[in-house]
C-alpha positions in Angstrom: 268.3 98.0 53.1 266.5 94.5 52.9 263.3 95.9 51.1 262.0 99.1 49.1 258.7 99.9 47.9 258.6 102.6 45.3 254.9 103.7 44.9 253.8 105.2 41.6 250.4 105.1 40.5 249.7 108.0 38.4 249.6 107.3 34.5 251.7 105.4 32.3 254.4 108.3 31.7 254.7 108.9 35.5 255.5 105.1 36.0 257.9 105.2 33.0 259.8 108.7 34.4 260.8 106.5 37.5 262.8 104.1 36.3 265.8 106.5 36.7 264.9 106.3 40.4 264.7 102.3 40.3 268.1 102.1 38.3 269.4 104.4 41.1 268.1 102.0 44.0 269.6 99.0 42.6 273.1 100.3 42.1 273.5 101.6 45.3 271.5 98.6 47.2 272.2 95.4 44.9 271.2 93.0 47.0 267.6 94.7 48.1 264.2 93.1 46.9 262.4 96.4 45.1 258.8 96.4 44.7 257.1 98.6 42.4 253.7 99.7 42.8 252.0 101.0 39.9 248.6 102.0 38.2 246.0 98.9 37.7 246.9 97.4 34.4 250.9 98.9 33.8 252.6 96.0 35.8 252.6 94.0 32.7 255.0 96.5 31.0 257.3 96.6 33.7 257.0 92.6 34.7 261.2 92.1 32.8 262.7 95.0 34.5 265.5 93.8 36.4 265.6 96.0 39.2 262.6 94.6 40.5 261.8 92.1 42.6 258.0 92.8 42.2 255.5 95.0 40.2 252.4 95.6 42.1 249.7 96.6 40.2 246.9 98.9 42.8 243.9 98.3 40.5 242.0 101.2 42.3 238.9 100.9 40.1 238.9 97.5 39.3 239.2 94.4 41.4 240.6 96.6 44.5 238.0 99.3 44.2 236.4 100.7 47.8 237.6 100.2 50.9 237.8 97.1 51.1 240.4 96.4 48.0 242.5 99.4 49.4 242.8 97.8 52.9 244.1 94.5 51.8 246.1 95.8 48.8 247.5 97.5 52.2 247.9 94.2 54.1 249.6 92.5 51.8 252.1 95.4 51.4 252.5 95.7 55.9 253.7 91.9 55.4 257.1 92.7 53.1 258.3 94.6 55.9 259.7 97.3 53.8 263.0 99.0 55.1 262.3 102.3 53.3 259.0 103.6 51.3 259.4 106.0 48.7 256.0 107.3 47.8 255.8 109.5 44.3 252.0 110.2 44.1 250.3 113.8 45.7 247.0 111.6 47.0 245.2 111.1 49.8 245.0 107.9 49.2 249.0 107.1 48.4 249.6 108.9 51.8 247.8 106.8 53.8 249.4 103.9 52.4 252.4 105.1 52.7 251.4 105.3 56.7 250.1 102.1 56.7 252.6 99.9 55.3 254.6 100.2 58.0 258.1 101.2 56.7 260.9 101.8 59.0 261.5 105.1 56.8 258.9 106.7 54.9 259.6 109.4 52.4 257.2 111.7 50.2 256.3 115.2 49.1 256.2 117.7 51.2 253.3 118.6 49.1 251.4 115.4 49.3 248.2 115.4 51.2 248.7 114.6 54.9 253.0 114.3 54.5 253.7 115.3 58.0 251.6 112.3 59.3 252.8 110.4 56.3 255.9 110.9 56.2 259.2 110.5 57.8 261.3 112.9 55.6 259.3 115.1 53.1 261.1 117.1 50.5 260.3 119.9 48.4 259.3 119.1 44.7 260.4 122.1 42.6 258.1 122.0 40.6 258.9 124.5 39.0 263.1 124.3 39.1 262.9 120.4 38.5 262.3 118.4 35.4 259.9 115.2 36.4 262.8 112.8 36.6 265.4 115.2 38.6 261.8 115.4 40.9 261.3 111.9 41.5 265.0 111.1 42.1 265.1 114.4 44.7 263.3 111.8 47.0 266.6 110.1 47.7 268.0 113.6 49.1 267.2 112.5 52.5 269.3 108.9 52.4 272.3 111.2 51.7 272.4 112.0 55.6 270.3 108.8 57.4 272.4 106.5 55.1 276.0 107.8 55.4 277.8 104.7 54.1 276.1 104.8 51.1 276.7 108.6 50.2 279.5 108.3 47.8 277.6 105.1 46.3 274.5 107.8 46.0 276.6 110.4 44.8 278.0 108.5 41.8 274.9 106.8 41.0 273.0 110.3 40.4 275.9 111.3 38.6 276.3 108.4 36.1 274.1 109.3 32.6 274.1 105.7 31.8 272.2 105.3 35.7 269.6 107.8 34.9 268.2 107.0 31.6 265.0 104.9 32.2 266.3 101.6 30.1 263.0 99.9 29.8 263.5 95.9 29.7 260.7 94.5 28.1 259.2 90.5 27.9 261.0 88.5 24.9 257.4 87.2 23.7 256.3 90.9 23.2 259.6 91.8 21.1 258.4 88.4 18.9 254.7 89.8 18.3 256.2 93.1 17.3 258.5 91.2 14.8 255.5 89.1 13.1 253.2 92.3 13.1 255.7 94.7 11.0 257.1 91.6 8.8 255.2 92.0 6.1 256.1 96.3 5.7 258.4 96.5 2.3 261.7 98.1 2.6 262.0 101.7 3.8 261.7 103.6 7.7 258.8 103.1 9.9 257.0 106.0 11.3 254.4 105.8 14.6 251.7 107.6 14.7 250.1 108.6 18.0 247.0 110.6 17.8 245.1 110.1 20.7 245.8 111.2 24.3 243.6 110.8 27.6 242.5 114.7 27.2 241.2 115.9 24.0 242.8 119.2 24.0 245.9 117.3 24.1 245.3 115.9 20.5 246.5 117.6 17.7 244.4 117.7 14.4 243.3 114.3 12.7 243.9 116.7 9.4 247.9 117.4 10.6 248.5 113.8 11.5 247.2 112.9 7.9 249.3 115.4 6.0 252.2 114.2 7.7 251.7 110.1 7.3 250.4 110.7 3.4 253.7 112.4 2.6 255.6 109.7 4.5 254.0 107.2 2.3 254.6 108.8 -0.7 257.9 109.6 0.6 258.8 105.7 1.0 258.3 105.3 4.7 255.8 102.8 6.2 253.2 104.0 8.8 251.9 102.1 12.1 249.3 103.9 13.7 248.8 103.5 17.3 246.1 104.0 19.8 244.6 102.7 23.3 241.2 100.7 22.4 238.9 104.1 23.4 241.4 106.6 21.0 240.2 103.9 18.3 238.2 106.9 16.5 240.9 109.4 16.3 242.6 106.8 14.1 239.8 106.1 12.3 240.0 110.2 11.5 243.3 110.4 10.7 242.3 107.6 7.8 239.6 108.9 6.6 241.4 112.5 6.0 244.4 110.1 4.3 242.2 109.3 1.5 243.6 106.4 -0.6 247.2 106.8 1.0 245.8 104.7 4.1 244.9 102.1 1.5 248.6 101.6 1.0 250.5 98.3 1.9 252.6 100.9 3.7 250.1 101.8 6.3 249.4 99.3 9.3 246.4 100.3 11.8 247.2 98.7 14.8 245.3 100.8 17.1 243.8 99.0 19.7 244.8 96.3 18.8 248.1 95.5 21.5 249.2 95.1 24.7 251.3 97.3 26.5 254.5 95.5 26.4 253.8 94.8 22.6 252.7 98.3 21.9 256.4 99.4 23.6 258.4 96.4 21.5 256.4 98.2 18.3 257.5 101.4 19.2 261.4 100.6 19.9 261.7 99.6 16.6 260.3 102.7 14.7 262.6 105.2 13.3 260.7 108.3 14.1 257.6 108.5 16.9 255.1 111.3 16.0 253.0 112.0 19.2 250.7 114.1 21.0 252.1 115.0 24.9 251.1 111.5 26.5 252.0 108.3 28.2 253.5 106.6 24.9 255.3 109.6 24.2 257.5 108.5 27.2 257.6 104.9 25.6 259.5 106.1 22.9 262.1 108.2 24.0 263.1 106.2 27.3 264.1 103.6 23.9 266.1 106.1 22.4 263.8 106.3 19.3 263.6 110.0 17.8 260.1 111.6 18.8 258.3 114.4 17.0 256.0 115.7 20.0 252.8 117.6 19.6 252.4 120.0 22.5 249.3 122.3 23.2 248.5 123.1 26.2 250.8 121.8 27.9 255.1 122.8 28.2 258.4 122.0 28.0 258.3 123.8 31.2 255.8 121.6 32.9 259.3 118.7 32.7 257.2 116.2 31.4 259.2 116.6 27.6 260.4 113.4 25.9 264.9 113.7 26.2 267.4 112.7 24.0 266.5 112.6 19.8 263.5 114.7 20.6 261.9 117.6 19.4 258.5 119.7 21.1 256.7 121.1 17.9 254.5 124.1 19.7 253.5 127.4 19.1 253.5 130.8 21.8 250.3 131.6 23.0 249.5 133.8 25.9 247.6 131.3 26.9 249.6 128.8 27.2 249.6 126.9 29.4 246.5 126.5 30.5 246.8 123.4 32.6 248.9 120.1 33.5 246.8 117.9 32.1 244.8 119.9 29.9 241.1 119.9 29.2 238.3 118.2 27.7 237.6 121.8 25.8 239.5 124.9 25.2 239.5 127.6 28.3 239.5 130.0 25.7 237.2 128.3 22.5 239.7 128.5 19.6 242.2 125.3 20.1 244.8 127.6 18.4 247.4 125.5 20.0 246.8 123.1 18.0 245.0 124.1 15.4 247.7 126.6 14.2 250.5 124.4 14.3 251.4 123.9 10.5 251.8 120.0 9.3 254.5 121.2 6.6 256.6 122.0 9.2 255.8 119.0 11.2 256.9 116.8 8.3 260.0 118.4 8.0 260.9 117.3 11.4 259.6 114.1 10.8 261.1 113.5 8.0 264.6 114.7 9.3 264.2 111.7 12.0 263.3 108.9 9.3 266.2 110.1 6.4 268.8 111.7 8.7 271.3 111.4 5.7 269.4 113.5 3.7 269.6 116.2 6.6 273.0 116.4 6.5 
């Protein structure tokens, strides 16, 4: 193995979920060049990780969008030569890239569109047996038999815990901003606040996140809030139901107001992450920082739950769930997932994460 491509471009917690795969890669093949192509505008977060020799960002609906971008974004990928092409993503349009890049081996879903033209070897996802990470790395199933001198390398690479948690290695200058943007907190834990997430009925209640960061602040704990530059008003809701606690020197609104890589640095160094189900989410826990996850409509059982410290604060509802991604409204018109999930009991998890020693 000279060259690997590893195409992901779904959302940020996709991209994050395959680092396990990458770490996987590199142990076995040390000395192969591993390109990483992602969703337009994530390369930046991935542009320290060691086991790549490139990130690629596919900017599908910006500077490559049509045709035309797709073809040369193409090209330029036909003229690595790849060895092997491991292709995460169900579309159309990752399928035929995956054909014409021109990879000696070529491995995808069998569920992908077009995967017996596409593909070389197409496996099975499982998705429901499989956990997202356990899916992505079940691509590598069919090297076990074309690449039989590097089974027992393989073997004890998907075996090896410190292997298959997705370290994220981030740019020095965003772990400096991070510093100089919390400096000025007074003593006590930091708590993140996520509110916002790509679907709406993915957000739990600007009235929950409020109870829970007022009662950190009063508790001694200092709040970051965090949000993409369009979840801006979700923020500005979770404020507004703070009353004077967001006033507090303890509260810093940083929402839309980062990069990627910074927003990650930020996030490493906060002692509990409080967080709807989204791409962030993933941010946190592939750090080993404790998360307090809001889930509504979507599952544990999906396999898209944050690992290690974590906890999933949901609810049983018949109804759940009611999607993968969730909606822009609920299927059924009373948001009880989220609306009957009670803040007090969110707090106590919280605060559990941000004073462990008084847990004990």
């Amino acid at each position: 193995m000279r060259r690997i491509a590893v195409w992901n471009t779904a959302f940020l917690g996709d991209a994050v979920l395959t680092l396990p795969l990458l770490r996987v890669l590199r142990t076995v093949w040390p000395q192969a060049e591993i390109d990483f192509y992602v969703r337009g505008g994530l390369a930046p977060l991935f542009s320290a990780q060691p086991e790549l020799a490139q990130v690629i960002a596919y900017d599908k609906r910006g500077t490559q969008k049509g045709l035309t971008g797709f073809l040369r974004m193409v090209r330029a990928a036909r003229s690595r030569h790849y060895d092997l092409w491991l292709n995460a993503h169900l579309s159309l349009r990752s399928s035929v890239a995956a054909m014409l890049a021109g990879a000696r081996m070529r491995i995808g879903y069998r569920e992908a569109a077009l995967s017996g033209l596409a593909f070389r070897y197409a496996v099975p996802r499982r998705f429901s047996e499989l956990q997202e990470v356990e899916r992505l790395l079940a691509l590598l199933e069919p090297l076990r038999a074309t690449q039989r001198e590097d089974r027992a390398a393989l073997d004890d690479a998907l075996h090896d815990p410190a292997v298959l948690w997705p370290e994220l290695t981030l740019p020095l200058p965003a772990h400096a901003e991070a510093d100089r943007l919390l400096a000025s907190f007074p003593p006590g834990p930091i708590l993140g606040l996520n509110p916002g997430s790509v679907w709406p009925t993915k957000r739990w209640t600007a009235e929950g996140f409020a109870h829970v960061a007022t009662r950190a602040v009063k508790d001694g704990a200092n709040v970051v809030l965090f949000a993409a530059p369009d979840e801006i008003p979700e923020v500005r809701a979770v404020r507004k139901h703070m009353g004077e606690a967001a006033l507090s020197s303890r509260v810093l609104d940083l929402s839309g107001k980062t990069s990627l890589p910074v927003l990650a640095a930020l996030i490493s160094r906060v002692q509990c992450y409080l967080t709807n189900d989204s791409g962030p989410m993933h941010l946190a826990w592939a750090q080993h920082v404790p998360v307090t996850a809001i889930f509504g409509p979507t599952v544990r059982a999906l396999g898209f739950f944050p690992r290690g410290q974590s906890t999933v604060v949901e609810i049983d509802l018949p109804c759940r769930p009611c999607g993968l991604h969730g909606h822009k409204s609920c299927p059924q018109k009373h948001f009880r997932c989220m609306k009957d999930i009670d803040p007090e009991r969110v707090w106590n998890d919280v605060r559990s994460k941000l004073y462990p020693w008084k847990a004990l």
